[in-house]
C-alpha positions in Angstrom: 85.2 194.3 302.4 84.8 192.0 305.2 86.8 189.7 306.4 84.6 186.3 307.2 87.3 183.3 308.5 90.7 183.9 309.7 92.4 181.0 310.6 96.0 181.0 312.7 98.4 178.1 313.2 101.4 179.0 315.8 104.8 178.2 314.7 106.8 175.6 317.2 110.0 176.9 316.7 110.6 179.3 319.4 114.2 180.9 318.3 112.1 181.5 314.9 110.8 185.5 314.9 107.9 183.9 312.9 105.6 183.0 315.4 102.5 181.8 313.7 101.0 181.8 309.7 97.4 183.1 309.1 94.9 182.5 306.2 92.0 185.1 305.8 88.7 184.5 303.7 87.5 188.0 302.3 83.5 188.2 301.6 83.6 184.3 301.6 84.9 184.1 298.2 88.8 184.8 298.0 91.5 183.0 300.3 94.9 185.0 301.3 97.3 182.1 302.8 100.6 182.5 304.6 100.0 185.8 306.1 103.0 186.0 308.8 102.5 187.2 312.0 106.4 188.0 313.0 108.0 189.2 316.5 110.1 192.9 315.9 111.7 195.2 318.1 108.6 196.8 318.9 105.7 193.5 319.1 104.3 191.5 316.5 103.1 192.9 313.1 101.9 191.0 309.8 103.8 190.7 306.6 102.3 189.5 303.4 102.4 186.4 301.4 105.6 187.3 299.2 108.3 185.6 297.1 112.0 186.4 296.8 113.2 187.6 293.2 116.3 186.5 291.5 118.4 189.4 292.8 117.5 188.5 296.5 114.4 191.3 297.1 111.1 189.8 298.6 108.3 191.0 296.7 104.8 190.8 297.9 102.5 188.4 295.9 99.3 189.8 297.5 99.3 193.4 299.5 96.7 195.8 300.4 96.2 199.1 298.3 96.0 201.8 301.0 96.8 202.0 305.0 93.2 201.5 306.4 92.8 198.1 304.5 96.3 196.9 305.8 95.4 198.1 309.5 92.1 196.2 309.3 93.5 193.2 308.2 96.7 193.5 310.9 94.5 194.3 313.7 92.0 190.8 312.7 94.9 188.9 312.0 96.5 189.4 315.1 93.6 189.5 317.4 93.3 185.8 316.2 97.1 185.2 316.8 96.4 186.2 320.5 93.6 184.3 320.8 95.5 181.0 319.3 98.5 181.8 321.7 96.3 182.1 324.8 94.3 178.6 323.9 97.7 177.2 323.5 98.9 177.8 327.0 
């Protein structure tokens, strides 16, 4: 799998914990949108595109299948993010 466009645009809101939504292009043929790139406790990480259920759960709509996939994608995604940031300021 490779990941060939990933595309960042950095959230105004700064009281938001969302900083900024990604879209990656995998192998130039399939499109993830609204990848979030979110501020915790311990720095930013990524959370999937998902959708809350009735009952009030978030589900993910699209998620990697094992921990080396997810860690590549994190890593790109937020290499990008700090990229965006520093060509912000």
């Amino acid at each position: 799998m490779k990941i060939s466009d990933v595309r960042v645009r950095i959230v105004k809101n700064e009281s938001s914990k969302i900083k900024a939504s990604a879209s990656i292009t995998i192998d130039d043929c399939f499109v993830v949108h609204d990848i979030k790139v979110i501020l915790g406790n311990e720095g930013y990480f990524i959370a999937m595109p998902s959708r809350k259920t009735p009952d009030g759960e978030f589900k993910d709509i699209v998620h990697p299948l094992n921990t080396e996939t997810r860690e590549l994608i994190s890593g790109i995604v937020l290499k990008a993010f700090e990229e965006a940031q520093n060509a912000a300021e």
